[in-house]
N, C-alpha and C positions, 0 to 999 in steps of 0.2 A: 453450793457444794455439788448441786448435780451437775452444773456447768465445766467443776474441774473437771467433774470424774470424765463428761465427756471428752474434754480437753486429753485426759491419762488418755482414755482410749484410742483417740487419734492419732497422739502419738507414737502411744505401740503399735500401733497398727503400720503405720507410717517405717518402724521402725522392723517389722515382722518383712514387711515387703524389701525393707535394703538388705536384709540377711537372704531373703528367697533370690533375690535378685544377685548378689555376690557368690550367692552356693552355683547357679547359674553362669555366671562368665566364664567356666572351663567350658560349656558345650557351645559357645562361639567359637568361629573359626580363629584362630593364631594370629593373619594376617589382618583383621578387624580390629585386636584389642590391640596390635601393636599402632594402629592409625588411630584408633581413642585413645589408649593410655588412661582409662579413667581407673585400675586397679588402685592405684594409691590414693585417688580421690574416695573411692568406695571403703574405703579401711579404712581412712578420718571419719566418716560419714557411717559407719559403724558404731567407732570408737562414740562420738559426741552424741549421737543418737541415744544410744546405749547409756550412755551418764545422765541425759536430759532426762529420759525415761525411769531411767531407777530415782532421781532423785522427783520429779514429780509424782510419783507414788509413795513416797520416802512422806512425802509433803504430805498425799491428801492422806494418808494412815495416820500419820502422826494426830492431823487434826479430829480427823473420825473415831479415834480412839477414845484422844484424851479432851475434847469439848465434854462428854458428855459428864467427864469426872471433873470439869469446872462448872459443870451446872450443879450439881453433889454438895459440893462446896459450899458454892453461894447459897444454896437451902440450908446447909445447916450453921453456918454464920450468921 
């Protein structure tokens, strides 16, 4: 379980920097981002970040939660 959680952390983390980093490409010069063109790459790359991240915390809560009310369980069966 520790493992996930590091695993969540990375992620968001990972995904903290695509958002710091998208807020950022307006103070590039114009003539830059028209020669990368990576704007539309950077909005996918939000978008699926973004989902990956909610649902691997989606994950490790679900089970941090509700493991402990299957141990509950199994003691009083």
């Amino acid at each position: 379980m520790k493992t996930f959680l590091f695993i969540n952390i990375i992620i968001t983390a990972l995904n903290t920097f695509i958002l710091i980093y998208a807020y950022s490409l307006k103070f590039f010069p114009k003539k830059w981002r028209k020669k990368i063109k990576q704007d539309t790459l950077v909005g996918l790359a939000i978008i699926f970040f973004t989902m990956l991240s909610m649902f691997v915390w989606i994950i490790y809560f679900y089970y941090k939660l509700f493991d402990p009310l299957k141990i509950t369980i199994e003691m009083i069966t």
